[in-house]
N, C-alpha and C positions, 0 to 999 in steps of 0.2 A: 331638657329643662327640669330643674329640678322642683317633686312636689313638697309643697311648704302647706296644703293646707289641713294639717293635722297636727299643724307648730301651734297653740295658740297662745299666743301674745298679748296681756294685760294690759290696759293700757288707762292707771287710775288716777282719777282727778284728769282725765285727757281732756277735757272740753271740746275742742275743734276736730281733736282726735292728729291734729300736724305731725308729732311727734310719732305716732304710729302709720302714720300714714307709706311710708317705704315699704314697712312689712304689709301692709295691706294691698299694696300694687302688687307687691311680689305673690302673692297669693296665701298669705300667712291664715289663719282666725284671729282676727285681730277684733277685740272687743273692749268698748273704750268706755268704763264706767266712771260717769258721769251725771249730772243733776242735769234735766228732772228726770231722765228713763232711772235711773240707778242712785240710792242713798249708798253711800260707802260704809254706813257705822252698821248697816245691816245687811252688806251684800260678802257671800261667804263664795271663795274661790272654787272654780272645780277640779278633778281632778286632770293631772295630765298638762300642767302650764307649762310653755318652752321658757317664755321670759316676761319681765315685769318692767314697763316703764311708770313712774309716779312724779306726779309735780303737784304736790298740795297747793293749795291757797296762798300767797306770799303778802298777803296786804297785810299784814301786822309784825313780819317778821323782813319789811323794805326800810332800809336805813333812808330812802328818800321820804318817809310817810312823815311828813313835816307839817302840812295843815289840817291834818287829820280831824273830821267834829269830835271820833270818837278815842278815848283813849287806847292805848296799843294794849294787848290782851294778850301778849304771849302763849297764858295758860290756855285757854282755848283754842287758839292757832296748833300747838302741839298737839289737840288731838286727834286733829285730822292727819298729821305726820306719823302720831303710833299709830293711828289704826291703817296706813299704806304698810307701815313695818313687822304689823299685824301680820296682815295677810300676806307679805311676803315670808316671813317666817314661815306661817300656816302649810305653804308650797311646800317648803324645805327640810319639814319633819322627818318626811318620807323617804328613806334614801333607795336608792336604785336595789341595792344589793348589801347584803350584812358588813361585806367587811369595802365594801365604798368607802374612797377618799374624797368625795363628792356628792351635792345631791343632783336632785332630777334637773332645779331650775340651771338652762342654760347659764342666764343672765341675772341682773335687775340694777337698775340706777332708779335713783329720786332725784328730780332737779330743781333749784329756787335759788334764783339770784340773787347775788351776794349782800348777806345781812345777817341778821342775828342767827338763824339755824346752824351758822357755824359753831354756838357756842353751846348747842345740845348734841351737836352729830360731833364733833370735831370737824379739823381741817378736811375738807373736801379731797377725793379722787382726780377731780377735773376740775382746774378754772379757765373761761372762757368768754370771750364777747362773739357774738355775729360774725362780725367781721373775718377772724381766726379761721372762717367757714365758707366764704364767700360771698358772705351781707352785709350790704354797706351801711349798720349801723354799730355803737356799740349797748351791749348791754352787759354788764357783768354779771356771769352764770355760774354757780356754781353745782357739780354733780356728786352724789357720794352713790357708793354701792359696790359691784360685783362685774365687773365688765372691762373687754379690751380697749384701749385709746382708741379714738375715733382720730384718722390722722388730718391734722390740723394743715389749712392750706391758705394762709391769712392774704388779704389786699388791702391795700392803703385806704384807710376809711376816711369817704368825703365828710360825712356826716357826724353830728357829736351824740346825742342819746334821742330815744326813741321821738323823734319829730311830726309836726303837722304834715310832712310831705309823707311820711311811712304812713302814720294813720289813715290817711288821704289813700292810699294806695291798696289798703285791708279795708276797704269801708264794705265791701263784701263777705261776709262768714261762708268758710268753706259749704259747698254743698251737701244738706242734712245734716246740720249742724243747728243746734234749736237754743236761740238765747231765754235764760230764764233768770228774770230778774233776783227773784228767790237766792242767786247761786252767792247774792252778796256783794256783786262785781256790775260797776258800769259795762254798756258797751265798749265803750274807750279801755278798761281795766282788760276787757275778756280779748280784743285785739291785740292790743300790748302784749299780752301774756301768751298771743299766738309764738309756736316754737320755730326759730328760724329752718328753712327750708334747707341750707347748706348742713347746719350742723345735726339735722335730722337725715339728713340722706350718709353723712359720715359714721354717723353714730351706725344705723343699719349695715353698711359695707362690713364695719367692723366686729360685727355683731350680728351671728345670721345662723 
């Protein structure tokens, strides 16, 4: 069996931590900063990261935010986006060796369902619903970054977008998982935004 626990694994804006969670089963240092243990505009990486998963905030950059009270902020929203691009950079200064064609970090993807952030990162690396994955809903996702295809395994989706029956079904937050209102996000918003379990355990195989 192999040991993974001197891989550690970033896991920022992770909330639930879902999305790291494969590497955590597997025995990775999976550490998932987050609101309230972890501010992101002041948490400085350490040395020795294997990979970066990032999924900012998307409530101002959702082409669904249609009854909004408050207006869409773009400029604020992006800065939770540079400072994930931040600290992934920061990793990647360092490279292994002088004449490396590569740095340290294995990996890294940032993920936010499809809407405006296409039109500051460009076209994304990956687009994807649930479904593609094994989850019978859809949500369209998109991922950019540094990373192998997660191989796509889709089924007929009963379901149209994220429903009273899925929310019904999360109405539990993973264990040690601490809601904090502060974070900006209903409960409804922080479930929602939980990462499907199919394309989190694909993502991992492909990526290890």
């Amino acid at each position: 069996m192999t040991d993974n626990s001197g891989k550690i694994i970033l896991d920022l804006c992770g909330g639930t931590g879902s999305w790291s969670k494969p590497y955590f089963d597997a025995g990775y240092d999976v550490r998932v900063i987050t609101l309230p243990q972890y501010d992101i505009f002041s948490y400085e990486p350490p040395g020795g990261v294997y990979g970066i998963l990032a999924a900012p905030t998307c409530t101002h950059f959702s082409l669904a935010r249609t009854n909004a009270k408050k207006p869409r902020d773009l400029r604020s929203a992006m800065k939770l986006v540079a400072r994930c691009l931040e600290i992934i950079w920061e990793v990647q200064y360092e490279l292994p060796f002088e004449t490396a064609h590569h740095t340290k970090l294995k990996f890294w993807a940032l993920e936010n369902p499809a809407g405006f952030l296409k039109f500051f990162l460009g076209n994304p690396s990956l687009e994807f619903n649930p479904f593609d994955f094994g989850d019978d809903y859809r949500k369209k996702t998109h991922l950019w970054g540094n990373f192998k295809q997660p191989k796509k395994n889709p089924i007929h989706c009963e379901v149209g977008k994220f429903d009273k029956r899925l929310l019904h079904e999360l109405s539990e937050f993973p264990e040690g998982f601490i809601y904090d209102s502060g974070c900006g996000l209903d409960k409804r918003q922080v479930r929602r935004s939980i990462t499907p379990p199919g394309f989190a355990k694909a993502f991992f195989l492909a990526n290890q």
